[in-house]
PASEBA-1860 file (N, C-alpha, C; in nm, 3 decimals):
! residues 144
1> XXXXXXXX> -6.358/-0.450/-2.359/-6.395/-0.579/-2.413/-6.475/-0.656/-2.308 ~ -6.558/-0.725/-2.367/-6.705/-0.832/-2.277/-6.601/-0.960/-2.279 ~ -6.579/-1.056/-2.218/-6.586/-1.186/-2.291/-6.706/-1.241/-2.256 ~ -6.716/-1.415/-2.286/-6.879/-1.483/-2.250/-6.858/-1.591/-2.321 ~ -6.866/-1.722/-2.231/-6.886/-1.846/-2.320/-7.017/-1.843/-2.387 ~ -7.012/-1.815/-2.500/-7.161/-1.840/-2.625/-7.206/-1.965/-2.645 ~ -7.101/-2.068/-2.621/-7.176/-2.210/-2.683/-7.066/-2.322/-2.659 ~ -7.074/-2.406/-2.725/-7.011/-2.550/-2.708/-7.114/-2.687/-2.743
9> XXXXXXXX> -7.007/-2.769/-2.697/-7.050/-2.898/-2.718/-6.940/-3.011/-2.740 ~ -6.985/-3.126/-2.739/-6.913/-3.234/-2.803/-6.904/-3.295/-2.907 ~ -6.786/-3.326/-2.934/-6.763/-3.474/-3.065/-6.675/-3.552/-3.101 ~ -6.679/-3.653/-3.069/-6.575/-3.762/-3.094/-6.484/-3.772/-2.926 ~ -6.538/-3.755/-2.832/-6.485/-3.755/-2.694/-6.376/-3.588/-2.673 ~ -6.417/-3.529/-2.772/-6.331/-3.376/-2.759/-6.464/-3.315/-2.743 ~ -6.490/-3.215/-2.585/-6.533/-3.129/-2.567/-6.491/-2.988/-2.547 ~ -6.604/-2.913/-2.629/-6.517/-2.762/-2.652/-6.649/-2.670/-2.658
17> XXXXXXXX> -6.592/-2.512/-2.618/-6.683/-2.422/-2.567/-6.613/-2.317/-2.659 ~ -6.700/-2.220/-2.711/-6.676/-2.096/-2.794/-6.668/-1.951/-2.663 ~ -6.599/-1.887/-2.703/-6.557/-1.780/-2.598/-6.552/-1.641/-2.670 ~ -6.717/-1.537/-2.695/-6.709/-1.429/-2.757/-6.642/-1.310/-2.722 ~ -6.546/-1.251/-2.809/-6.523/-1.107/-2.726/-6.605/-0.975/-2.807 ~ -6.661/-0.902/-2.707/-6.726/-0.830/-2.761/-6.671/-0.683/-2.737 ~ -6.645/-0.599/-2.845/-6.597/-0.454/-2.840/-6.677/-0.364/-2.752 ~ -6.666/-0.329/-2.638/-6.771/-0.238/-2.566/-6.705/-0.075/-2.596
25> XXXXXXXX> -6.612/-0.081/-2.632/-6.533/0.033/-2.690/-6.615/0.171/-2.760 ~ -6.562/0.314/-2.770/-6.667/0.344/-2.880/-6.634/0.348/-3.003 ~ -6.480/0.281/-3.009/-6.402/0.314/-3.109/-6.339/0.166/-3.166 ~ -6.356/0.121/-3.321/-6.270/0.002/-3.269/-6.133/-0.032/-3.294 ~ -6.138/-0.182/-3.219/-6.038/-0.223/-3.213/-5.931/-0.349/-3.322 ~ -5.805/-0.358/-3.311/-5.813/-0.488/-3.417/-5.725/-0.562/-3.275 ~ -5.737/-0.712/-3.292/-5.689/-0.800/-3.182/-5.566/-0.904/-3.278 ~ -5.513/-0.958/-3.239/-5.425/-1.082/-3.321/-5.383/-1.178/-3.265
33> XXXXXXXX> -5.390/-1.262/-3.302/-5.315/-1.384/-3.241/-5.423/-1.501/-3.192 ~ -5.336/-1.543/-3.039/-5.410/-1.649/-2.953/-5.427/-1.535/-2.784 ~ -5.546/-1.610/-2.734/-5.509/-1.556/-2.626/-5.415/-1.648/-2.555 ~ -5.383/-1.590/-2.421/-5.313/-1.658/-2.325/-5.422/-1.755/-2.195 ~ -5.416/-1.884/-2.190/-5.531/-1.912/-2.087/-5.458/-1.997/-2.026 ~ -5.534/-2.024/-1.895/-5.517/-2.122/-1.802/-5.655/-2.129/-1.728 ~ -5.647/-2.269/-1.649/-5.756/-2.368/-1.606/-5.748/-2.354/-1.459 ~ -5.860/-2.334/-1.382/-5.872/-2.404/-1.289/-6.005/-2.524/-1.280
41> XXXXXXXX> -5.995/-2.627/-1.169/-6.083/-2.718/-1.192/-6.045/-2.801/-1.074 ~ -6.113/-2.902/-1.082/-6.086/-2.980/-0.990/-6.072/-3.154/-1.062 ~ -6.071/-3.265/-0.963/-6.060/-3.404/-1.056/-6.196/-3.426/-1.050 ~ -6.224/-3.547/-1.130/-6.315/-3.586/-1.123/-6.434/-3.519/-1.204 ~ -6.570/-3.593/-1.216/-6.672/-3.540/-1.322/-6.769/-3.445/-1.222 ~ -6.838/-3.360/-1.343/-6.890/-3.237/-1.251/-6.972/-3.264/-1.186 ~ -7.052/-3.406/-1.152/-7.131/-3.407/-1.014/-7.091/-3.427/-0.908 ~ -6.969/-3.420/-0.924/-6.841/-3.441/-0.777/-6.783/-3.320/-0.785
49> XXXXXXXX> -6.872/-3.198/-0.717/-6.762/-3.080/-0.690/-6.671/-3.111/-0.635 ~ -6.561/-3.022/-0.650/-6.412/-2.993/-0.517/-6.424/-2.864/-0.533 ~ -6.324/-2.809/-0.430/-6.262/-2.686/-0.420/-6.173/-2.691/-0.562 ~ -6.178/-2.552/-0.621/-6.126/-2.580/-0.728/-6.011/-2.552/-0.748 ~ -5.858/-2.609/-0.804/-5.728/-2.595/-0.785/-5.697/-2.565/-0.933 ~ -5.551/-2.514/-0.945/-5.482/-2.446/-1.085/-5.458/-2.620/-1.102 ~ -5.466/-2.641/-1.275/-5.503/-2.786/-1.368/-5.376/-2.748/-1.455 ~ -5.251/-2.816/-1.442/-5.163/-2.772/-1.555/-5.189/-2.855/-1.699
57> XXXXXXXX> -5.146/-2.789/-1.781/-5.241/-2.846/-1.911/-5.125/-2.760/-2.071 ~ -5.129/-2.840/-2.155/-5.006/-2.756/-2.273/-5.094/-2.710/-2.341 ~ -5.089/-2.615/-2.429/-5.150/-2.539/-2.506/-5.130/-2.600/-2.638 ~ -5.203/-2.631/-2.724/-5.185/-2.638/-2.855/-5.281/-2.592/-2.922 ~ -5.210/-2.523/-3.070/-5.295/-2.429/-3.146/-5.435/-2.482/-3.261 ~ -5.502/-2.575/-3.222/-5.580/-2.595/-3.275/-5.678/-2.691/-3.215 ~ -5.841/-2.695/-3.248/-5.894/-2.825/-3.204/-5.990/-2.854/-3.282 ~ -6.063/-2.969/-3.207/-6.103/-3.071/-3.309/-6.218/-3.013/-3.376
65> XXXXXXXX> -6.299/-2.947/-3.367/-6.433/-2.890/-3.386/-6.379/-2.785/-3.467 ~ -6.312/-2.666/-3.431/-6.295/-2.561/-3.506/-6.208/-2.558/-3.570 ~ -6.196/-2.554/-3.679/-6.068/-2.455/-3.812/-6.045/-2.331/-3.704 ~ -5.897/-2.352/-3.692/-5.834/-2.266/-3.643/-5.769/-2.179/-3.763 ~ -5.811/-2.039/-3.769/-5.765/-1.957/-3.858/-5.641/-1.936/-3.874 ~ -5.518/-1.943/-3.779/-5.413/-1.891/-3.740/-5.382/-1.756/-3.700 ~ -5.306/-1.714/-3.675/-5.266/-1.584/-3.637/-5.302/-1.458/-3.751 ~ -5.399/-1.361/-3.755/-5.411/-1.286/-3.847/-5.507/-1.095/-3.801
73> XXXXXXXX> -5.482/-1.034/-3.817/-5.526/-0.948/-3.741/-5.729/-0.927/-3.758 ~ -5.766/-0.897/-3.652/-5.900/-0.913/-3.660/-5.926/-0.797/-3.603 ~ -6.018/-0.707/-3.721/-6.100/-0.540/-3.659/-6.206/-0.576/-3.634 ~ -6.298/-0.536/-3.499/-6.367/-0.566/-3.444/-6.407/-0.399/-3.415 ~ -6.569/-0.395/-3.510/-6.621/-0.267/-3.488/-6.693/-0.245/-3.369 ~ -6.687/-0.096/-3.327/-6.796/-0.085/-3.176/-6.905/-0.167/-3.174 ~ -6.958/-0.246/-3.052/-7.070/-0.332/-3.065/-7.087/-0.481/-3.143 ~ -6.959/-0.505/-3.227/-6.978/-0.640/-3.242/-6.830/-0.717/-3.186
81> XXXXXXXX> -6.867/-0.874/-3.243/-6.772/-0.912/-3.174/-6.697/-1.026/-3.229 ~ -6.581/-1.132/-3.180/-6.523/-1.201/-3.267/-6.523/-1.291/-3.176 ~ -6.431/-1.438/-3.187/-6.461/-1.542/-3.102/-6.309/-1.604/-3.125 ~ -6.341/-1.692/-3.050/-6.194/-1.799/-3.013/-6.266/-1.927/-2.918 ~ -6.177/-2.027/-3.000/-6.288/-2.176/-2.931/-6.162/-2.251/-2.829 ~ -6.208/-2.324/-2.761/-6.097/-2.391/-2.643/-6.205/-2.538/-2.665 ~ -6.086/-2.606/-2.672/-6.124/-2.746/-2.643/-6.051/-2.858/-2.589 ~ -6.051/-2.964/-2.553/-5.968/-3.091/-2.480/-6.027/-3.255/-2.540
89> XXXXXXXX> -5.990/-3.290/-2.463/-5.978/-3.458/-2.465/-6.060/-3.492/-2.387 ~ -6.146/-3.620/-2.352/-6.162/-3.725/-2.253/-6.125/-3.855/-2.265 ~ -6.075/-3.936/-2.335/-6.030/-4.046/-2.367/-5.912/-4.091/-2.368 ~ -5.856/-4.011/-2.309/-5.711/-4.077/-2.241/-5.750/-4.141/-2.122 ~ -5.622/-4.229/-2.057/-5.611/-4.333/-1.954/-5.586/-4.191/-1.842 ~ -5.491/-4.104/-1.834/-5.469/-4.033/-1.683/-5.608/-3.981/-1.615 ~ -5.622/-3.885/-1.545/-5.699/-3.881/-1.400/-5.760/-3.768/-1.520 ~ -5.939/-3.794/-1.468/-6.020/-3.710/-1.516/-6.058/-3.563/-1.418
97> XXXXXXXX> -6.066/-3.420/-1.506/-6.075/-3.338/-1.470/-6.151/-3.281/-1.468 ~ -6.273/-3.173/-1.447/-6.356/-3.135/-1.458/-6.307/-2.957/-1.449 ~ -6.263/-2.922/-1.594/-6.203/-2.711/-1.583/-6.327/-2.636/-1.559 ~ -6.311/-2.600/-1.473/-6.383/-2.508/-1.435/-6.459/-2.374/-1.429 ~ -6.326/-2.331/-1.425/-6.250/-2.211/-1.489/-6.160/-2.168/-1.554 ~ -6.194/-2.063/-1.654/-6.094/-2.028/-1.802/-6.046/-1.845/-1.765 ~ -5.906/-1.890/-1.707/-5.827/-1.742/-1.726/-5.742/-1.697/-1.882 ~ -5.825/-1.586/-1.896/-5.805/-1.520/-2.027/-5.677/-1.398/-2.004
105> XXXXXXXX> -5.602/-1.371/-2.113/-5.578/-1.189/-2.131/-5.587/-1.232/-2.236 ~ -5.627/-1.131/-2.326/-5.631/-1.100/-2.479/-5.481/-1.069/-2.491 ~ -5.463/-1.075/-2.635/-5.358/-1.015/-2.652/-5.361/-0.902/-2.693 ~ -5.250/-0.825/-2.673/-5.183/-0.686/-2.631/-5.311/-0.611/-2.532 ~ -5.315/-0.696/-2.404/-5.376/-0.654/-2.276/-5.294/-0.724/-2.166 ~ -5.324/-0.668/-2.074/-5.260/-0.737/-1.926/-5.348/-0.771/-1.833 ~ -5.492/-0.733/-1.888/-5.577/-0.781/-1.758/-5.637/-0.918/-1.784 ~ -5.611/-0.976/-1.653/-5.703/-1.137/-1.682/-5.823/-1.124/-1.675
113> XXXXXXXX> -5.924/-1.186/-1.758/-6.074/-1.239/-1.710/-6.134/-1.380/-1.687 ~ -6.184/-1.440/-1.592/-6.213/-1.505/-1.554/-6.353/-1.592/-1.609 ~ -6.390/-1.685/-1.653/-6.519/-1.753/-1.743/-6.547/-1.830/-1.655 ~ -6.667/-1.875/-1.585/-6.706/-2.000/-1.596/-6.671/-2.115/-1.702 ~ -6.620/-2.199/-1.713/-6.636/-2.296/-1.801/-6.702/-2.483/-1.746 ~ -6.747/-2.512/-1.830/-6.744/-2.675/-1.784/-6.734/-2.783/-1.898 ~ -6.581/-2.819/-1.909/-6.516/-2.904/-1.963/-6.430/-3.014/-1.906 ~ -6.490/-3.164/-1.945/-6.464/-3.250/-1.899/-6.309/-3.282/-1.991
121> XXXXXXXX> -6.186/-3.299/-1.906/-6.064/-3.306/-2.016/-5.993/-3.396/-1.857 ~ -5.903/-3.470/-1.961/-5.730/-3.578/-1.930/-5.651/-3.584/-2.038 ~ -5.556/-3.672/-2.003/-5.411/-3.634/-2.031/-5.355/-3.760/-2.035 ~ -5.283/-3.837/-2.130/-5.206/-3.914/-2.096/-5.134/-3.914/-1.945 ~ -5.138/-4.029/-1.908/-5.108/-4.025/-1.748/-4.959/-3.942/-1.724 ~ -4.969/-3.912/-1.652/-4.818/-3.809/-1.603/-4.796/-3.717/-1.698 ~ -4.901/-3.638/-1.797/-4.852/-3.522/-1.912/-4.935/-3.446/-1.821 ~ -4.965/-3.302/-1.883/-4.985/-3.202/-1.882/-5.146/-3.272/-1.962
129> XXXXXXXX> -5.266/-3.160/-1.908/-5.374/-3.177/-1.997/-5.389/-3.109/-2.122 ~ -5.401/-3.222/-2.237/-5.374/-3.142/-2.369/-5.482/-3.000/-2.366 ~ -5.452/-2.911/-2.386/-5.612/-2.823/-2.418/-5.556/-2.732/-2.544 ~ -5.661/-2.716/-2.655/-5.680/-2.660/-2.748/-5.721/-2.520/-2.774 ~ -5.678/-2.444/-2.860/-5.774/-2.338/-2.855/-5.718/-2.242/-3.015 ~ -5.776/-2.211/-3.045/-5.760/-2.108/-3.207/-5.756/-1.962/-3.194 ~ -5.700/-1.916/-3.301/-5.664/-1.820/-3.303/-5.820/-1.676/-3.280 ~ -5.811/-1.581/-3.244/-5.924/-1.480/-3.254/-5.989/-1.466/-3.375
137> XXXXXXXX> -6.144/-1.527/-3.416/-6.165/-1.491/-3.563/-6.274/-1.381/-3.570 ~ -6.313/-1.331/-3.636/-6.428/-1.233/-3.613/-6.585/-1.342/-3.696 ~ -6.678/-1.271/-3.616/-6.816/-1.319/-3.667/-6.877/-1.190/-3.733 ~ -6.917/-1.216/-3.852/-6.979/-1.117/-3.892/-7.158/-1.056/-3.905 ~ -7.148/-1.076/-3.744/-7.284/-1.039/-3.728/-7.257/-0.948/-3.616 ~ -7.346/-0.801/-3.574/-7.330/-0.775/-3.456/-7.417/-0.791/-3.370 ~ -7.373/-0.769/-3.247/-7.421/-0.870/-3.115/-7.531/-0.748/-3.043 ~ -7.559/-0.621/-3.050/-7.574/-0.564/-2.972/-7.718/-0.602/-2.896
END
């Protein structure tokens, strides 16, 4: 499997990025569920780099931009691919973050992969940063 942030954008102070996985397999595969992710990032907006630190943040199964399909199994033929969207907040009062980075495993895998990301997200002060994300859906176009 490829992953690759494909796209994004904003709306309504929720910014969110699409995250393709692509079958490099020669054979395919079916995937289910959510993946598993976590953030690194630093505070502050992205013209203020830092060194970038682990961002604790709760997972919830849906966001604002995408219809989250729910949990359902998705076959993904050699060469094409399916997607899953991640998104957050900026309009809360706590400390602004700038994620950086998006650690992935698919499910029923054990290896992490690592994304660039750049999403501006906070949190009600003293929570966890809300972050969003949907279930694996397939696109029915292939990517090759």
């Amino acid at each position: 499997m490829r992953l690759a942030v494909t796209g994004g954008g904003s709306n309504m102070s929720h910014p969110f990025e699409d995250v393709s996985i692509t079958n490099t397999a020669a054979k395919a595969c079916v995937l289910m569920g959510y993946p598993w992710i976590a953030f690194a990032g630093h505070r502050g907006f992205p013209d203020r780099p830092a060194p970038a630190v682990h961002v604790a943040i709760r997972v919830n199964h849906w966001i604002y931009e995408r219809v989250d399909p729910g949990p359902h199994q998705v076959l993904i033929p050699t060469r094409h691919r399916a997607l899953f969207s991640i998104g957050a907040g900026d309009a809360y009062e706590g400390p602004l973050f700038t994620l950086t980075r998006l650690i992935v495993i698919l499910p029923g895998t054990r290896s992490p992969e690592v994304l660039a990301v750049s999403l501006v997200a906070n949190g009600p002060p003293g929570w966890r940063i809300p972050v969003g994300i949907t279930a694996i859906y397939r696109v029915n176009r292939c990517c090759a």
